[in-house]
C-alpha positions in Angstrom: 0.0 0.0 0.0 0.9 3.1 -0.9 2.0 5.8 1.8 -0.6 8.8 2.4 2.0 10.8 3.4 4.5 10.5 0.2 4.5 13.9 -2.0 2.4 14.8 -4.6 3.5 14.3 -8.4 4.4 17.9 -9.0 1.7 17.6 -12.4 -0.8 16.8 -10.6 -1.0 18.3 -7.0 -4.5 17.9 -5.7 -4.3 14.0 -6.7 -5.7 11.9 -3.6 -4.1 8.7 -2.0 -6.4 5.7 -3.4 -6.5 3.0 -0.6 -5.1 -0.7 -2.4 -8.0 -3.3 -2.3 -7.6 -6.1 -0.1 -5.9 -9.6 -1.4 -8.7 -11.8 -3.4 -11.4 -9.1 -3.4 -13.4 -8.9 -6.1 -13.0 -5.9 -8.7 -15.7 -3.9 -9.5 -15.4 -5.2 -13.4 -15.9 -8.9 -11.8 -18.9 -7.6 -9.7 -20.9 -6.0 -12.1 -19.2 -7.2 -15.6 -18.1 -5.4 -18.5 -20.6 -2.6 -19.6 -21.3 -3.1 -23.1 -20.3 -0.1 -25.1 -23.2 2.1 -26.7 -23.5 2.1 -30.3 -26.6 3.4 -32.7 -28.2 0.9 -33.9 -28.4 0.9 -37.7 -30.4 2.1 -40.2 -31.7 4.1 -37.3 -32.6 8.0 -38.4 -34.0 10.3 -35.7 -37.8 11.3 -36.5 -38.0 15.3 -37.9 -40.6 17.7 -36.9 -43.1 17.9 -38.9 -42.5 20.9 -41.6 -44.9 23.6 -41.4 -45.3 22.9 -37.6 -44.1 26.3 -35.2 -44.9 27.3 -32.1 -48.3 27.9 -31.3 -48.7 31.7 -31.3 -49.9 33.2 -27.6 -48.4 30.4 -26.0 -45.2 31.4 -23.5 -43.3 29.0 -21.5 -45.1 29.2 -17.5 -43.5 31.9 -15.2 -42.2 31.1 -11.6 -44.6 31.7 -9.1 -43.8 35.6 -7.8 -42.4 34.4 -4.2 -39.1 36.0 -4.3 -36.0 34.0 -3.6 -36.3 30.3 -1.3 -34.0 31.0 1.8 -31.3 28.5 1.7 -30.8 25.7 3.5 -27.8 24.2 4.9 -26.6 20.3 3.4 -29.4 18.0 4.9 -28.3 15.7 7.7 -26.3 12.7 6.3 -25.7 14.3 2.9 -22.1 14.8 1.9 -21.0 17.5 -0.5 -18.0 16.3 -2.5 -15.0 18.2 -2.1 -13.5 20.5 -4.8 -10.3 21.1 -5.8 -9.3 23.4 -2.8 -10.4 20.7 -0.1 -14.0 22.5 0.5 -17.3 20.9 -0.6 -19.4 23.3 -2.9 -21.7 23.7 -0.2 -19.2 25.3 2.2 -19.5 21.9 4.2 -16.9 18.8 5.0 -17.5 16.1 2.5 -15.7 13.9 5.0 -15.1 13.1 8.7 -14.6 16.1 10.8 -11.9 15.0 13.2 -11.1 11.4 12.5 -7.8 12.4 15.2 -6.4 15.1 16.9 -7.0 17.9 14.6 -10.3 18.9 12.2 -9.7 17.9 8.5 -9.3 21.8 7.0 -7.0 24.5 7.1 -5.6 24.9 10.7 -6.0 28.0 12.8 -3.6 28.9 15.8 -5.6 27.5 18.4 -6.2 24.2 16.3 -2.4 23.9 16.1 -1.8 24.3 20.4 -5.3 22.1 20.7 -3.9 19.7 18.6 0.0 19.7 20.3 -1.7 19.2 23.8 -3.9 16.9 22.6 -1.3 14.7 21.1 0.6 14.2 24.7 -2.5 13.8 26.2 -3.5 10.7 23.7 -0.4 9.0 23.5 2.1 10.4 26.2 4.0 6.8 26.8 5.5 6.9 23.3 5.9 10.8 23.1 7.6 11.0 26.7 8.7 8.1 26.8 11.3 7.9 23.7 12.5 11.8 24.9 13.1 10.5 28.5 15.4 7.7 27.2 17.4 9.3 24.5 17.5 12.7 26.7 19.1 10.7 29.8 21.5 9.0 26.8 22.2 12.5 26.2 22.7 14.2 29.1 24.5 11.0 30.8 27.4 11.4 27.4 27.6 15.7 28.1 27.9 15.2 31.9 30.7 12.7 31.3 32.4 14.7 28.8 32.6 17.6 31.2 33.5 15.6 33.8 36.2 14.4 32.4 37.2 17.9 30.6 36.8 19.6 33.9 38.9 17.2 36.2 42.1 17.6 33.7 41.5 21.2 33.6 41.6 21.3 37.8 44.5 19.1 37.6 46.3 21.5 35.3 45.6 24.6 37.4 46.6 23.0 40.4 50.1 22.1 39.0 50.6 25.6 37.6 50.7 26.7 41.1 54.2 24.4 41.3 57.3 26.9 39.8 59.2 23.4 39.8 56.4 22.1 37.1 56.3 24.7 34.8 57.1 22.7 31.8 55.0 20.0 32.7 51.7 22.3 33.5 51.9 23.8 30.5 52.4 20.4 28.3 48.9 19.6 30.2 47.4 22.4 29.7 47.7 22.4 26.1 46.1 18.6 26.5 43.4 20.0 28.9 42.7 22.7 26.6 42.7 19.6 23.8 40.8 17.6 26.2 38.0 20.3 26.5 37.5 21.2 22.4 36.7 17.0 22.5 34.7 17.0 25.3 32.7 20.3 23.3 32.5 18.3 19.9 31.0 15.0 21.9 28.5 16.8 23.7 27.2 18.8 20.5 27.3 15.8 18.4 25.5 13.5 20.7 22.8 16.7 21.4 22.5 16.9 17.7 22.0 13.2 16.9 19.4 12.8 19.8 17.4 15.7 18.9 17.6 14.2 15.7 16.4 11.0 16.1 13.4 12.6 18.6 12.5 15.0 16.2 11.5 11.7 13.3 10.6 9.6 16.0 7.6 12.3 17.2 6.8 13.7 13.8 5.8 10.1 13.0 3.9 9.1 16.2 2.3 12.6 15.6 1.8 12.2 11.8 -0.6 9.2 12.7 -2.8 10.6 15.2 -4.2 12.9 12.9 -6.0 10.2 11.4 -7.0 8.5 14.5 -4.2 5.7 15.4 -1.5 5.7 18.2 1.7 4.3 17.3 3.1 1.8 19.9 6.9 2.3 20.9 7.7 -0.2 18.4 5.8 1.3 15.4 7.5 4.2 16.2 11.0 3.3 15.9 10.3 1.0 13.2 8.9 3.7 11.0 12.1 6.0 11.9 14.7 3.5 11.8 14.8 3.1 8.3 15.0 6.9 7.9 17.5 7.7 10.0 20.3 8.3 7.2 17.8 11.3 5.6 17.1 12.3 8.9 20.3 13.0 10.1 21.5 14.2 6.5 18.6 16.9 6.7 19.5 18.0 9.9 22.9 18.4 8.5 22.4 19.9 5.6 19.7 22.7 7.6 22.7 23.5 10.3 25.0 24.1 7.6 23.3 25.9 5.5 21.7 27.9 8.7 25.2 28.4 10.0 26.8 29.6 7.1 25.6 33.3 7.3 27.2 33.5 11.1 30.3 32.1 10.1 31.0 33.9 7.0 29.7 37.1 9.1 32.6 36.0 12.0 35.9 36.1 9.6 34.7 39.3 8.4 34.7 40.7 11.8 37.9 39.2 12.8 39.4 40.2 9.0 38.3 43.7 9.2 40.0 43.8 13.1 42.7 42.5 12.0 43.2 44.7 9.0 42.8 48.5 11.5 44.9 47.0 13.7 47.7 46.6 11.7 47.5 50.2 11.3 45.0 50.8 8.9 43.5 53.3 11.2 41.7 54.6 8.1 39.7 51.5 7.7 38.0 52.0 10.8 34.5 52.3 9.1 35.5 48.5 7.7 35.3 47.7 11.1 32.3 49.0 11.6 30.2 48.1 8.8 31.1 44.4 9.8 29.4 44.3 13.2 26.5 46.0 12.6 26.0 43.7 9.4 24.7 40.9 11.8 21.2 42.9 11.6 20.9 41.2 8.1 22.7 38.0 8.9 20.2 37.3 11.4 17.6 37.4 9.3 19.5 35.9 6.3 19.8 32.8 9.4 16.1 33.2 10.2 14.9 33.0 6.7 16.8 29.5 6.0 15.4 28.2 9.1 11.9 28.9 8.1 12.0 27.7 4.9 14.2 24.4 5.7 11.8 24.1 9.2 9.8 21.0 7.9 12.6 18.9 6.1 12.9 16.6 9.0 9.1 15.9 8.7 9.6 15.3 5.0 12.5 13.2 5.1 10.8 11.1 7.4 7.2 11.0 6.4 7.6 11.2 2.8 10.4 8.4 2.8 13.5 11.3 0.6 16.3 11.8 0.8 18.3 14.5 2.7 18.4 17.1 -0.2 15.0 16.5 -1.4 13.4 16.8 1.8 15.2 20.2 1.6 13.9 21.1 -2.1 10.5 19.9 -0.4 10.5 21.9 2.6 11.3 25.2 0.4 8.6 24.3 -1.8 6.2 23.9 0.9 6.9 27.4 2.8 6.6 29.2 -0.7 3.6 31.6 -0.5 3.3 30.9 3.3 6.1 31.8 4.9 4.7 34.9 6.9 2.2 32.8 8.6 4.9 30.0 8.8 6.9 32.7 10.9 4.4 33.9 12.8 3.5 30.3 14.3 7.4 29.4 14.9 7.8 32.8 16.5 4.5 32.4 18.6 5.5 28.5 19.4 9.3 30.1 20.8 7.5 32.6 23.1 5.1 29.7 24.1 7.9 27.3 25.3 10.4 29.8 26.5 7.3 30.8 29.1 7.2 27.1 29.6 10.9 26.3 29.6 11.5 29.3 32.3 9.0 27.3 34.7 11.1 24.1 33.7 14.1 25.1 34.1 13.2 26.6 37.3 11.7 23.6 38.8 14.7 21.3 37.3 17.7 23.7 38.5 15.8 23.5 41.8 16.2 19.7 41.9 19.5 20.1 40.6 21.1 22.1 42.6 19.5 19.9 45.7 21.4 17.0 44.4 24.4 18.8 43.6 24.8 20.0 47.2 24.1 16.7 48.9 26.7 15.1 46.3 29.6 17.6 46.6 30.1 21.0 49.1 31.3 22.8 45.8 28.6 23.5 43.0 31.1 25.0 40.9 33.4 21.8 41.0 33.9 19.9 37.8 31.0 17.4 40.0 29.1 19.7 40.4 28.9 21.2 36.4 28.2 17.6 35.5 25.6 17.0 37.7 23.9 20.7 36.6 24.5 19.9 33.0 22.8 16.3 33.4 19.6 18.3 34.8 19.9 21.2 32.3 19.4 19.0 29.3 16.8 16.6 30.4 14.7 19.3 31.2 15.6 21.0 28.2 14.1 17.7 26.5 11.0 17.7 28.1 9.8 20.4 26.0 10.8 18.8 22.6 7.2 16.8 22.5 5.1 20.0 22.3 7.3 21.6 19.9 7.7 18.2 17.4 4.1 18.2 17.6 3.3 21.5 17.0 5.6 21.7 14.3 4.4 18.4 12.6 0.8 19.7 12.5 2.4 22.8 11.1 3.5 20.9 8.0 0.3 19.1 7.7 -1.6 22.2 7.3 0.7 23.4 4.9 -0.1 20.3 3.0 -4.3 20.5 4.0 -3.8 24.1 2.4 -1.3 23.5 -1.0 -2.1 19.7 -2.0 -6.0 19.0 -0.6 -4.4 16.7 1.9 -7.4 16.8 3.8 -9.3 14.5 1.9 -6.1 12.2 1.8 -6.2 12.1 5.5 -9.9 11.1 5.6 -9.4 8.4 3.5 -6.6 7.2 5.9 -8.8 7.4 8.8 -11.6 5.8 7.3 -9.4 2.3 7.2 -8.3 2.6 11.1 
């Protein structure tokens, strides 16, 4: 069977997702039989009007009754309109289930979008919750090590520089703390990355089936992301890269142009200058990638591409939408910073509580791990709501370009 999810042939965009009949049922051509095709029979000429024969003079054709205009009535009970081309019947009404899931089968508002992000934990929170406690605890168990380890050889370093007799040797190990800490950096970022990664396809598909009514067992879950995870990754990739390109190029520039008035092109100074304040633009050079790459993920996932077509799809998808698109992603980031700030405060409570009946000195390398451990599982608890949210973001996108609506109904009418 087809998936309902896969993109649209690009010549024909409104096409629906035809549901596969089961094994050994009949066709319709086997149920009814071949219609015979109809031909005139021959020899056969249409009878004429008689000539001479006119219309009867004085004779009109009867007038409507003079009652004005009948008020119109809504579709009768039972009676579904079809559905045009934009997803609405003719009639203004839902030629299909309303809400075979979490969300109503037509464009989204804002409120459907949080109804439908709440309502996704609440109908399936062991899969939701329970893949970002596991992988977030993978996560934060790899950065608290790592900065662990970083911090212990960095106390041992600045406890030997206090020796003049192991001067030499201090610095030797600082230059391998130093080493030690760029590592310990790179495995913390790469094992945040791949997590949020794997989270990210993991909830978008959980999510992606509750819309038409079915919740994905832990299994079905991973199953349905494991064979993505190369696109996955390679989407996330390819987004950071390209996201990160602005800030970087924007970085040399700053350090160029120092570099070039303080080697006593005093004249220059305006160079200087011109390259700070140019990280107005780069920001929202930065902000406009994100947007348009914001649903690659999804599509590499869902739609079973690869990394660089999930790309090309996710820019296709924002085009014509991506003021609204920025809108809802702005509105989501207030949304769970309000929420994070009452996290964070709750788990840096509990954190510090467990920091101080571990070690008498929060700021000891024992201490950072055990805050950092804390930190990022709490910082994890909030990746449900925003996968969902997101995820129903890209379906409406899809309700609104492609008539995915009536895709999704036809889904949900087989669960």
């Amino acid at each position: 069977m087809s998936s309902p999810w896969a993109s649209p042939d690009p010549s024909a965009p409104y096409q629906g997702w035809t549901p596969q009949p089961a094994p050994g049922a009949p066709t319709p051509q086997q149920c009814y039989g071949e219609q015979p095709g109809y031909r005139a029979q021959p020899g056969y000429t249409p009878p004429q009007a008689p000539q001479g024969y006119g219309a009867q003079q004085g004779y009109a054709a009867p007038q409507a009754p003079a009652y004005g205009a009948q008020p119109t009535y809504g579709a009768q009970p039972g009676y579904n309109a079809q559905p045009g081309a934009s997803g609405y019947s003719t009639t203004n009404r839902w030629g299909w289930q309303s809400k075979p899931g979490i969300i109503p089968l037509r464009p989204l508002t804002i409120g459907d979008l949080f109804s439908g992000a709440f309502e996704a934990i609440r109908s399936n929170p062991k899969v939701l919750f329970g893949f970002t406690i596991v992988i977030m605890l993978f996560v934060s168990l790899i950065a608290s090590v790592s900065i662990l380890v970083s911090g212990l050889g960095y106390e041992s370093v600045t406890s030997a520089a206090n020796d003049p007799q192991a001067l030499q040797q201090s610095t030797t190990e600082l230059a391998n703390a130093l080493l030690l800490q760029i590592i310990s950096t790179m495995v913390q970022w790469l094992s945040t990355f791949t997590g949020t990664s794997i989270l990210t396809g993991l909830l978008a598909a959980a999510v992606s089936q509750m819309t038409v009514g079915r919740n994905l067992t832990l299994s079905e879950a991973w199953a349905m992301t494991r064979k993505r995870l190369g696109s996955l990754i390679g989407s996330f990739a390819l987004t950071a890269l390209i996201t990160a390109t602005p800030i970087v190029l924007w970085i040399v520039a700053v350090f160029v142009s120092l570099a070039v008035v303080a080697d006593g092109h005093r004249d220059l100074w305006w160079l200087a200058g011109l390259a700070f304040f140019a990280i107005i633009p780069i920001s929202i050079l930065m902000y406009f990638f994100q947007i348009k790459l914001l649903f690659a993920p999804m599509c590499a996932v869902l739609e079973e591409i690869g990394p660089v077509a999930s790309l090309k799809r996710s820019w296709s998808l924002v085009k014509g939408e991506f003021w609204p698109t920025l809108g809802r992603y702005l509105l989501l980031n207030l949304i769970i910073g309000f929420i994070g700030g009452f996290v964070g405060f709750v788990i840096g409570l509990i954190g510090g509580l467990v920091t101080l009946a571990v070690t008498s000195a929060p700021s000891s390398p024992i201490g950072l791990a055990i805050s950092m451990f804390f930190v990022m599982l709490g910082s994890g608890l909030l990746l449900p709501f925003s996968a969902s949210f997101e995820t129903l973001m890209y379906t409406d996108l899809r309700i609104r370009k492609e008539n995915f609506a009536a895709v999704l109904a036809q889904a949900g009418a087989q669960q």
